[in-house]
Each structure stands twice: as C-alpha cells, then as structure tokens.
C-alpha positions in Angstrom: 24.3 -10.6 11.3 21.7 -11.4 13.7 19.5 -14.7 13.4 16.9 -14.2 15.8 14.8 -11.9 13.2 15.4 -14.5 10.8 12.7 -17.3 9.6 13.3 -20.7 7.3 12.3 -19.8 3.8 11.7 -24.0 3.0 8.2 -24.3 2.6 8.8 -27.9 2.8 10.4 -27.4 6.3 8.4 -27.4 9.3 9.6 -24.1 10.6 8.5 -22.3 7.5 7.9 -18.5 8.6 8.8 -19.3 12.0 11.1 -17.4 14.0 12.8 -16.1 17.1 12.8 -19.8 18.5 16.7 -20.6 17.7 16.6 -22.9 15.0 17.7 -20.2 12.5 21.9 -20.1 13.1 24.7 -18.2 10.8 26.0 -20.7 8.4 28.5 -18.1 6.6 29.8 -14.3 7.7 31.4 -14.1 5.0 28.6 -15.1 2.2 26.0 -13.6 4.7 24.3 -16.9 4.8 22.0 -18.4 7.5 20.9 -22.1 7.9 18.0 -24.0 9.5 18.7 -26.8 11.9 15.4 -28.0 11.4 15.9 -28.7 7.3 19.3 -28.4 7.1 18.8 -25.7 3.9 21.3 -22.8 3.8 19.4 -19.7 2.6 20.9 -16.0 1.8 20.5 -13.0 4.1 18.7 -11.3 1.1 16.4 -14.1 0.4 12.6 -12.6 0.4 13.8 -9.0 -0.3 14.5 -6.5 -3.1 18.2 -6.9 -3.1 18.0 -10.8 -3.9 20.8 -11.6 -6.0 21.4 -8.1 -6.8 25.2 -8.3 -8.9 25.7 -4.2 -8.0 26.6 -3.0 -4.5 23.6 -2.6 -2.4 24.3 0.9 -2.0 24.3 1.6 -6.2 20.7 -0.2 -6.0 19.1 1.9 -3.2 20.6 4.9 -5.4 19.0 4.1 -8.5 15.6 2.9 -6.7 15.6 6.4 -5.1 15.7 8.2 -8.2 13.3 5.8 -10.0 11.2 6.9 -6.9 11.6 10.6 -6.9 10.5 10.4 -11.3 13.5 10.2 -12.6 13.2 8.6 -16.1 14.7 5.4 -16.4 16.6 6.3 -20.0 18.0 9.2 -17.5 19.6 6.4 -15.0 21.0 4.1 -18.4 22.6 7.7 -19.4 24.1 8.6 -16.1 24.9 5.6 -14.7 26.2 3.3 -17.7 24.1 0.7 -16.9 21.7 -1.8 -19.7 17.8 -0.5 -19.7 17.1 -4.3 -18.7 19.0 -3.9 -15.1 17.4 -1.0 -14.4 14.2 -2.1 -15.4 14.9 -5.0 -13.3 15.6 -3.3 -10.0 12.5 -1.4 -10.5 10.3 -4.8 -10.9 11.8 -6.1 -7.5 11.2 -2.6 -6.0 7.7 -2.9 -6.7 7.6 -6.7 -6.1 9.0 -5.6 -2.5 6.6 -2.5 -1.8 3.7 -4.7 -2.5 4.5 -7.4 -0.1 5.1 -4.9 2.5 1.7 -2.6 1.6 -0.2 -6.0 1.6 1.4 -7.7 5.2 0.8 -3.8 6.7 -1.4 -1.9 5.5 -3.8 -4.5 4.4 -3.3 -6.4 7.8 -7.2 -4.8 9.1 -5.3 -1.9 11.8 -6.1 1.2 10.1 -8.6 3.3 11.3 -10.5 4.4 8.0 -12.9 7.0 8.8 -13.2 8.6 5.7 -11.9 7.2 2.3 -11.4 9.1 -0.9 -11.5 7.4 -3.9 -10.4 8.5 -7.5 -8.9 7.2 -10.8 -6.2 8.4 -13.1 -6.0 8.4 -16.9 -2.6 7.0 -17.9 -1.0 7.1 -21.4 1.1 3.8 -22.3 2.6 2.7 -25.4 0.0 1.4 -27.7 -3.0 2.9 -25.8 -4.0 4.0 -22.0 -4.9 2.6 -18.7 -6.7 3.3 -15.9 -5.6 3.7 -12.2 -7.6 3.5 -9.2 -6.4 4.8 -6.0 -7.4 5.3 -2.1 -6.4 7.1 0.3 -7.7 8.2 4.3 -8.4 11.6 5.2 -7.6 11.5 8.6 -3.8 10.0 8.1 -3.2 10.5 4.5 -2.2 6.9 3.8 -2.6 5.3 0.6 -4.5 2.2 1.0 -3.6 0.8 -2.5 -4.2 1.3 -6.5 -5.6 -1.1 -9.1 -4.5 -0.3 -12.7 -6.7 -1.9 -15.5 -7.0 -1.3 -19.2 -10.5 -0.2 -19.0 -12.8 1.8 -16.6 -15.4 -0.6 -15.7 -17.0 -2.2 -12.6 -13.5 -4.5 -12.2 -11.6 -1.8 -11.4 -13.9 0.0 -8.8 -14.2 -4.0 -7.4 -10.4 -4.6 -6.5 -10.2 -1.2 -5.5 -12.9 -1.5 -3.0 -12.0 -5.0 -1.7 -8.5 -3.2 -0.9 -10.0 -0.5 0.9 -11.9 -3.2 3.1 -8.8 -5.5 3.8 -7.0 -2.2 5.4 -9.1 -1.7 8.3 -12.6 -1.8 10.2 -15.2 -0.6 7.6 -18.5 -0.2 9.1 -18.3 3.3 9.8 -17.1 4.2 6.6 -17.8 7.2 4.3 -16.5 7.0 1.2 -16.0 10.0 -0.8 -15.9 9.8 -4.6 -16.8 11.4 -7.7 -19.4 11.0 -10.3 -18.8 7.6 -11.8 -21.7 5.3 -11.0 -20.1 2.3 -10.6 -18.6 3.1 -6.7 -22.3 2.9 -5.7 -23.4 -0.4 -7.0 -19.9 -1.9 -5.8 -19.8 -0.8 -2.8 -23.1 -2.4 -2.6 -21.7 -5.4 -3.1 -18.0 -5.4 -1.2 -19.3 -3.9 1.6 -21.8 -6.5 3.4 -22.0 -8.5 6.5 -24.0 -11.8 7.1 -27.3 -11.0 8.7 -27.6 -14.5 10.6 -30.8 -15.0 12.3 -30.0 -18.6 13.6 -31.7 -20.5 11.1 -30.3 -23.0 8.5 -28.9 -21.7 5.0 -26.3 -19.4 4.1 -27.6 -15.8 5.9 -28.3 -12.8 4.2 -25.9 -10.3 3.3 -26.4 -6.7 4.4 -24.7 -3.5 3.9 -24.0 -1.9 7.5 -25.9 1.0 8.7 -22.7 3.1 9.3 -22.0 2.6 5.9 -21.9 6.2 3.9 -21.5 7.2 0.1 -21.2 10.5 -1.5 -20.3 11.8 -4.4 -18.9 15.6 -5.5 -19.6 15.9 -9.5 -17.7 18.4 -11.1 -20.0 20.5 -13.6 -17.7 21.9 -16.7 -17.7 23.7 -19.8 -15.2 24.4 -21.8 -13.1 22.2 -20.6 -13.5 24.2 -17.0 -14.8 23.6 -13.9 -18.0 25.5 -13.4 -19.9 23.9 -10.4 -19.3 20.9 -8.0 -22.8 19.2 -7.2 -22.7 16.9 -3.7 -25.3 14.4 -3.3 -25.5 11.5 -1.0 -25.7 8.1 -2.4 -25.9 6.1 0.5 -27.1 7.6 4.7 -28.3 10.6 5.9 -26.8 13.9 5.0 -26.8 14.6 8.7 -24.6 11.5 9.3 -22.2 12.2 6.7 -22.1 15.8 7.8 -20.9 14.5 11.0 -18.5 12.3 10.1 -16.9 15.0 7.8 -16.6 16.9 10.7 -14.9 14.4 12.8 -12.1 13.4 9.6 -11.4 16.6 8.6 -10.9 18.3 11.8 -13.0 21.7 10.7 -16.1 22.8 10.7 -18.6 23.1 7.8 -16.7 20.6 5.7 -18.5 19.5 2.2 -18.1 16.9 0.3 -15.4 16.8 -2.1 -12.3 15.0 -3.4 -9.5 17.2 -2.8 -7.3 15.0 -0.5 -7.3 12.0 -3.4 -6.6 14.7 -5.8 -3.7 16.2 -3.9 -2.3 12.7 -3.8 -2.8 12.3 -7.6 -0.7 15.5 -8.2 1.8 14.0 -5.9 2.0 10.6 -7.8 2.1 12.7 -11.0 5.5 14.1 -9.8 7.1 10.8 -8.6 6.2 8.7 -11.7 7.3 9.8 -14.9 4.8 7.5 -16.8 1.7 9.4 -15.2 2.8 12.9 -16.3 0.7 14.4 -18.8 2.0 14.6 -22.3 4.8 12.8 -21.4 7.7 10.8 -23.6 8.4 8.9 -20.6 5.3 6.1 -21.3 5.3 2.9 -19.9 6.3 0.1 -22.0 4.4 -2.5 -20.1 1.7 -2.2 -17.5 4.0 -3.9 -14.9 6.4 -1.3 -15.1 3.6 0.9 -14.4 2.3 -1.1 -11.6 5.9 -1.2 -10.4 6.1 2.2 -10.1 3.0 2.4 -8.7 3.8 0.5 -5.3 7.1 2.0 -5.0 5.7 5.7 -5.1 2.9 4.3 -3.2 5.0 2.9 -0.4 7.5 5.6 -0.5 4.8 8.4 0.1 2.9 5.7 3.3 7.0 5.0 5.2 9.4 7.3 4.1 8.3 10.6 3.4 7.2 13.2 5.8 3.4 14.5 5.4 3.9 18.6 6.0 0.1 18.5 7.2 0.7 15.4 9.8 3.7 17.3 11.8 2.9 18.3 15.1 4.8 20.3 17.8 7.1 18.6 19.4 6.6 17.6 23.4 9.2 16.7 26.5 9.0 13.3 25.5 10.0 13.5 21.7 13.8 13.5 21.0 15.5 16.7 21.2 15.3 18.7 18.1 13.4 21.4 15.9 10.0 22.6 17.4 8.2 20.6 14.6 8.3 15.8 14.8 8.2 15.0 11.1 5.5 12.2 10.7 4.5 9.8 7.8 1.4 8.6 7.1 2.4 5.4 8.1 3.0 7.3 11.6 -0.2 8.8 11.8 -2.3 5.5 11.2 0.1 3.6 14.1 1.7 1.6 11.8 5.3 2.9 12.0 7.1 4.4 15.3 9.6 6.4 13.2 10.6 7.0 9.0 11.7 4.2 7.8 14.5 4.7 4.8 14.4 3.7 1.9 17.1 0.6 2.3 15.1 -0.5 5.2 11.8 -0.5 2.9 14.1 -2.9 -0.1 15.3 -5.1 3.0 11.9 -5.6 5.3 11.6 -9.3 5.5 7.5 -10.3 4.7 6.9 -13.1 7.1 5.1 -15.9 4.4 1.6 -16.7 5.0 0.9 -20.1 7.5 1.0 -23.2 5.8 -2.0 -25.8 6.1 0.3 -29.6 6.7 -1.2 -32.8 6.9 0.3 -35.4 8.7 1.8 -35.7 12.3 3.8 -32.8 14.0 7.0 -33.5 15.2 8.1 -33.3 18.6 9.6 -30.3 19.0 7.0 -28.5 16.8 5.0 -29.9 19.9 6.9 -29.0 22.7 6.7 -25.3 21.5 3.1 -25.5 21.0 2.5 -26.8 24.2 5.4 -24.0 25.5 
C-alpha cells in the first residue's frame, strides 16, 4: 500500500482530490484502508474504482470483465461461471462506469492532436426496438475519441458527438470526414466556433475557424450494393483538404473516404455481442449497451496493440522482437506503455476542483503560498 498516490474522497474535506502532500496515511493493512488527517474519514483502497465493494476476488472480476470485453455473451459467463445474471451485469455497469471516467479525465483532457476525424454511426438492435450509435475516431493514431448512443438519428446525436470530438484536443485545423447524413454539416456549424471579439461591448460573434474542413464520401447503391462513392467538400477548399489528407494518412493521393471509422465499427462489432448483426445477444437496456460501449472503447484506446501503429524497434527500446507494440493511446502521447486491463478497473480519476466559500485554513495556506 502506498499513500502518496492517494487523494481524500470527502468532498466536505478540504483536501478533496488533493494529493502527494502527506495528509493521506494507511489506517488498516489489513482492510486496505487509508485515512485523511485533515477530516479524520477512513476511506477504502478501492474507493473511486471498478472493484468498489466487489464481494468476488479481484482476480475472478478482471476475468469476467475480460471476456465481457473480448464479446463474450453475458448468459455464456452465468453458464460457465455459476454466477446470478445480476452480478455479472453489475461488474459490467462499473466497468463501463470506470472506462468513462478514465476516457473523459484523458482523452477528453484537450492533448490529442486531431488532425483528421472520422465520423460514423451504427444501427443497433435492442429488445423492444433499435438505437443509434455514434462514434469518432483519429486517423493519424487510431484513438476512439468517444460514442453517443440515442434512440433516434437526429441532430442530438451528431451534437454530443461533436462536442466530444472538440473536448479531446485542438480543433482548428480539423477535417472531419463523414458520410452522407446532412446533419454533421449544420452541427458542426454550430460546435465548432470561436468568439470573433473586436473590442467592443456585447457578447462577440461566433465564427467557425478558417482551418475548419468538412467532407463527405456518399456511398451510391443498388441492390442493396455499393456501386459508387461520391466525395464532395462541404466546408474549405478541395486543395486544403487534399493536403491535409496527405499529411494524416501518410500516402499520397488519398480521397476522401470513411474506411478508418469503418474498420473500427467491424472491430466494435466483434467485442460487443449486442452490436452483432442478427444477433440473440440484444441488449436489455441501453446502459448495458453504453456499458459495453466504453469498455470496448477504452480497451481498444489502453490495452490493445494497433498492428498498423507498430514500429521497428530502436537502441533505446527494451530488448525484444524487432517490432514495439503500441496502442492508440501510445500513439496520441497519452500512455508510455499498455496498460492491462486491472490497471484500467483500478486507475484512480482525480475529482473535479471544488468551488468553497469561506476562509482557508492555514495549512491549505501554507501550501499555497509553498
């Protein structure tokens, strides 16, 4: 047990969040308990994570979350394991409730170099009727950048999709790459705009960017078969976005298309049973679905190795094979190495700073003023 990584989890205490200054000591080794001198509250070493009052054996959970990862059907774990549909349906909801926190604190925290985005939604079959789910993902370093599901395909779910992509990283040289639906133009429109201030009173104008792009790859079918794929640009110059395919893509003569997003569908389709087509695996509930959704999602960004992101390996790389295994979450800088699976249940998601009113106290002072 080590404190020092350790925060209080009192939001009532003044040393909410904060750590690594000593007031975080080990209460019990035993219970695996830590307490706060500031507050005096005892708190577990689980608190904040996936494995929270988990009554199994750690190790039995990161099991059954692996399979529930890798599309393994949940009536499948209940028949193998002996275990009650609710408890594994539980460990699934904290899975998810866990890959969230972590894909909004990292991924979402404005470090990834975007470049180009691709953009695509997924037709889902639940019981009683179907969903919609949205995804994102960069070209350069393949990392998912998030997934919206809603019950209908409408300008919401394009919205939240969209306001995702623009919490993940710089998005004024964007180009977003998407297919025929209408709706991506108008809302990107809308999410992607910057005050215009000009110095005078009144709230200032909002503009879209110049290095803004937008195009669009529209599949032409017939007979349930794809004939024809038409590319037009929606928003900049077909010169600009010419260029900036050439700079994501790492070839020359690159179109437009949607291929990346797709290969990423087909990749979700074969971690999550519930997305497979004709399936009699639906999901009950649209959390379970959303459940899934960030664990595959956060799975596929920290612990699975992209075959396309490998490169050969140099003197200063560990000895080993002639290829390093990377994520996406390596490519994009936001992980030195793979994380496993227990570490991605047990990652501890600092809280967000708390506004106080009232006077600070004097050590909350002295390490200000430190």
């Amino acid at each position: 047990m080590d404190p020092r990584g350790q925060f209080c989890h009192n939001p009532a205490c003044w040393a909410y969040g904060r750590r690594g200054e000593g007031h975080v000591v080990i209460h019990s080794q035993r219970e695996r308990r830590y307490r706060c001198r500031r507050c005096a509250k005892t708190f577990s070493a689980t608190t904040g994570t996936a494995l929270y009052r988990a009554h199994l054996p750690h190790d039995l959970v990161v099991q059954l979350v692996t399979l529930l990862a890798h599309g393994c059907p949940p009536r499948a774990i209940v028949a193998a394991f002996g275990l009650d549909e609710r408890t594994v349906a539980r460990y699934q909801r904290e899975a998810g409730a866990q890959c969230r926190r972590v894909h909004e604190h990292l991924v979402q925290a404005g470090r990834v170099t975007l470049g180009q985005v691709q953009a695509d939604e997924l037709r889902v079959r639940v019981v009683g009727g179907v969903v919609w789910l949205a995804m994102a993902l960069t070209v350069a370093s393949r990392l998912w950048l998030g997934g919206v599901v809603r019950v209908q395909r409408d300008r919401a779910l394009i919205r939240h999709l969209l306001e995702r992509v623009r919490a993940c990283g710089a998005w004024r040289a964007l180009l977003l790459c998407t297919d025929g639906l209408r709706g991506y133009a108008t809302q990107a429109l809308h999410v992607f705009r910057e005050p215009r201030r000009t110095g005078r009173r009144g709230r200032p104008r909002l503009a879209r960017p110049p290095g803004l792009l937008l195009a669009q790859a529209v599949k032409q079918r017939a007979r349930r078969r794809v004939v024809g794929v038409a590319r037009r640009v929606v928003l900049g110059s077909a010169a600009a976005v010419q260029a900036r395919l050439d700079a994501t893509q790492a070839m020359a003569g690159a179109v437009v298309n949607t291929a990346y997003i797709e290969r990423l569908n087909a990749s979700f389709r074969a971690h999550l049973a519930a997305l497979v087509r004709r399936t009699r695996a639906a999901a009950r509930q649209t959390a379970a679905l959303e459940a899934g959704v960030w664990l595959v999602g956060c799975c596929y960004n920290f612990c699975w190795p992209h075959r396309s992101l490998r490169r050969w390996r140099t003197a200063a790389d560990p000895p080993g094979g002639h290829w390093v295994e990377r994520t996406p979450a390596m490519a994009a800088g936001l992980a030195a190495r793979r994380w496993s699976l227990h570490e991605l249940l047990t990652y501890r998601v600092p809280p967000p700073p708390v506004t106080r009113r009232g006077r600070r106290p004097r050590w909350l002072q002295e390490v200000a003023h430190a």
